[in-house]
C-alpha positions, -999 to +999 in steps of 0.1 A: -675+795-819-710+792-825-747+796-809-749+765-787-782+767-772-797+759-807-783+730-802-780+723-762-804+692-747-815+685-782-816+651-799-789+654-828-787+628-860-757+624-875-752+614-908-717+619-917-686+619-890-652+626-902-619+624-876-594+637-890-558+638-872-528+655-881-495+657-866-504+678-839-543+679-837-574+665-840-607+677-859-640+665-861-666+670-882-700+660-886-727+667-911-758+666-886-797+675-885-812+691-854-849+700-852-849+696-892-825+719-897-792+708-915-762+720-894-721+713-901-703+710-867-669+714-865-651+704-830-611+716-834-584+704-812-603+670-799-587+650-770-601+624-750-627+604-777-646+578-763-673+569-787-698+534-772-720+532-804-711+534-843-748+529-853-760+549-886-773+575-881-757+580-852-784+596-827-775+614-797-805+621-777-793+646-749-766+669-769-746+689-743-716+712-745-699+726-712-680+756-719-653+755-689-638+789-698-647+800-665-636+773-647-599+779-660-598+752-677-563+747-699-577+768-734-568+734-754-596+718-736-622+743-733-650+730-743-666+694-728-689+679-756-713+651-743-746+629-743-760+636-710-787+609-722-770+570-734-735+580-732-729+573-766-698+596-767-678+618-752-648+641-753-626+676-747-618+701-774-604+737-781-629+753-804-665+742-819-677+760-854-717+758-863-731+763-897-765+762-912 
């Protein structure tokens, strides 16, 4: 898991997206710059996709990720990624990774 407020309410282009799916999973992963800094983010275990724009870049303007750990949530969907902003996209995964 990484540091999400470096990343939380912020505008978010992405470059590159790549779904993968394997026979029991989902990953994304997406090459992305935030506030000029180059970031990988990796979501694990994605369920529920619903994506309402394929423009290039793809530009999120309000970024948001809901940790519903305390909520007791099932552990497989943990984490609620959205745009609080256009609704561009929107979906439920296990585990999110963040490197510079």
């Amino acid at each position: 898991m990484g540091n999400f407020e470096n990343i939380q309410g912020k505008e978010i282009i992405i470059k590159k997206l790549t779904v993968e799916k394997t026979e029991l999973d989902m990953r994304m992963i997406m090459a992305a710059t935030v506030e000029n800094k180059e970031l990988e983010i990796s979501f694990e275990g994605v369920s529920m996709l619903q994506m309402n724009c394929l423009n290039y870049p793809m530009i999120i303007q309000g970024f948001e990720i809901i940790d519903n750990k305390k909520n007791q949530w099932e552990p497989n969907n943990r984490f609620l990624v959205h745009d609080f902003e256009d609704e561009v996209w929107n979906f439920i995964c296990r585990d999110i990774r963040i490197d510079e």
